[in-house]
C-alpha positions as semicolon CSV with decimal commas, in nm:
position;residue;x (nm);y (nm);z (nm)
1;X;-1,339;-0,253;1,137
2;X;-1,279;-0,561;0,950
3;X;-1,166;-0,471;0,586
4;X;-1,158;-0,832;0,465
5;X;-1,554;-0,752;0,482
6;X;-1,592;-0,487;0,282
7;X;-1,574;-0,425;-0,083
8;X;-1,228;-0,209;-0,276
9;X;-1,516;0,054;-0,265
10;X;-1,620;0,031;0,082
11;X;-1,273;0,037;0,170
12;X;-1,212;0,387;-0,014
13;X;-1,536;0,505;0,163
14;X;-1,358;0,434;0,485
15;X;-1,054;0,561;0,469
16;X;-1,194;0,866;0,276
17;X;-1,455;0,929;0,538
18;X;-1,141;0,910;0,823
19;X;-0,921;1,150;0,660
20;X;-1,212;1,379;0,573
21;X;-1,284;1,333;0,986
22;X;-0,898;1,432;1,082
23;X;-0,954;1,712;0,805
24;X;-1,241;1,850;0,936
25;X;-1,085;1,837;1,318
26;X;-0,781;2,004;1,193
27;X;-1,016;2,262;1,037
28;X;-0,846;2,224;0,676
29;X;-1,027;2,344;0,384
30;X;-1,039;2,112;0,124
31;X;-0,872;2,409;-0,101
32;X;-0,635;2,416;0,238
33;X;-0,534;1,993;0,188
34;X;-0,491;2,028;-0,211
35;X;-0,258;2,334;-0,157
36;X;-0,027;2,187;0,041
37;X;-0,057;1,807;-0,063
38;X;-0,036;1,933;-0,408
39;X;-0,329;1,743;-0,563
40;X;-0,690;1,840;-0,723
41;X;-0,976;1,947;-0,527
42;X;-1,058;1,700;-0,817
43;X;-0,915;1,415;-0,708
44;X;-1,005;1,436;-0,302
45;X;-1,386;1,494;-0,437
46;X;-1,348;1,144;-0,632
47;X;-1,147;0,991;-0,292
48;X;-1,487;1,138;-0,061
49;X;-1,726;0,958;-0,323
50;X;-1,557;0,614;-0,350
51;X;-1,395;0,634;-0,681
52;X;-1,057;0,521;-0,755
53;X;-0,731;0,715;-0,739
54;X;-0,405;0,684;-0,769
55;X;-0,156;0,605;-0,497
56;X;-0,004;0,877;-0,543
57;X;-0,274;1,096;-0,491
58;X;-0,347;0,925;-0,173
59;X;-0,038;1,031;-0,089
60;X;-0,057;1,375;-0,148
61;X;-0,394;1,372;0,048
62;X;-0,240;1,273;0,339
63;X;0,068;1,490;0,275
64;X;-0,236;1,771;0,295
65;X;-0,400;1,672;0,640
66;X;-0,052;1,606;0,814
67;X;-0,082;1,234;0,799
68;X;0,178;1,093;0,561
69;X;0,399;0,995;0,905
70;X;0,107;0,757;0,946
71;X;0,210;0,542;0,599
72;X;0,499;0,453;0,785
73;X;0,304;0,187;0,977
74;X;0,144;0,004;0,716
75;X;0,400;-0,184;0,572
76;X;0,677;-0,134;0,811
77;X;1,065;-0,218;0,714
78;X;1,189;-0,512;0,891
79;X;1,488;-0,556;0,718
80;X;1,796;-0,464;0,902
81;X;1,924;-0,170;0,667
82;X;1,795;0,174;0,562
83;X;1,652;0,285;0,223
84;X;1,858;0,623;0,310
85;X;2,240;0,433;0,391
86;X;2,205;0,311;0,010
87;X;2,410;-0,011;0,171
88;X;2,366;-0,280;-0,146
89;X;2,265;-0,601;-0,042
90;X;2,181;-0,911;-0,189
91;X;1,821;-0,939;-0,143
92;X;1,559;-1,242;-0,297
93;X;1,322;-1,043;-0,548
94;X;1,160;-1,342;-0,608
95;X;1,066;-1,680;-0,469
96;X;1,084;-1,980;-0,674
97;X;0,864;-2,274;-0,599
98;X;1,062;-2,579;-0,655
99;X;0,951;-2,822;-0,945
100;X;1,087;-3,127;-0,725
101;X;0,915;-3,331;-0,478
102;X;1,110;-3,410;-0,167
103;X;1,092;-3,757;-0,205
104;X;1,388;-3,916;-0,401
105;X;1,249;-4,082;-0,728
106;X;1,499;-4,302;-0,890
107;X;1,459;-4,384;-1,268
108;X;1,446;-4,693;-1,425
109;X;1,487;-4,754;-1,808
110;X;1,286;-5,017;-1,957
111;X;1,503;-5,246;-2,041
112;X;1,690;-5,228;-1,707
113;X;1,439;-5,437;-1,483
């Protein structure tokens, strides 16, 4: 499934339809998933129906059907270090467009010509 095709509310459809499937085939309750993810039968009845919540209640969703593993692989860490080995690096937080063109401009004052 392409997701670039589909709306943020198609999307949440999806993905709540697929963890309702693994729920279902795990033969959790959805009393069962809220107990141990630690969220609202609230807020997995607003995930089923396309409404927004919170990342961390996705979270605790998966937490509940014994998916949170899973997260790992959608933004994986391909930096050389560990969050855990709390080594401190210098890292770029940001990226800077430069406000120069490559090509070397030099200035002439009027009256120099």
């Amino acid at each position: 499934m392409n997701f670039n095709l589909l709306t943020d509310e198609e999307i949440i459809k999806e993905l709540a339809l697929r963890c309702d499937t693994i729920r279902l085939d795990k033969q959790f309750s959805e009393k069962d998933v809220s107990q141990v993810g630690g969220t609202t039968i609230d807020a997995i009845y607003r995930f089923k129906t396309g409404k927004n919540i919170s990342i961390t209640n996705f979270i605790k969703i998966l937490r509940g059907i014994g998916k949170l593993d899973d997260l790992e692989q959608l933004l994986k860490d391909n930096s050389p270090k560990s969050i855990r080995k709390n080594i401190v690096t210098k890292r770029k937080k940001r990226v800077h467009k430069s406000s120069k063109s490559n090509a070397k401009i030099d200035f002439i004052w009027g009256d120099d010509e």
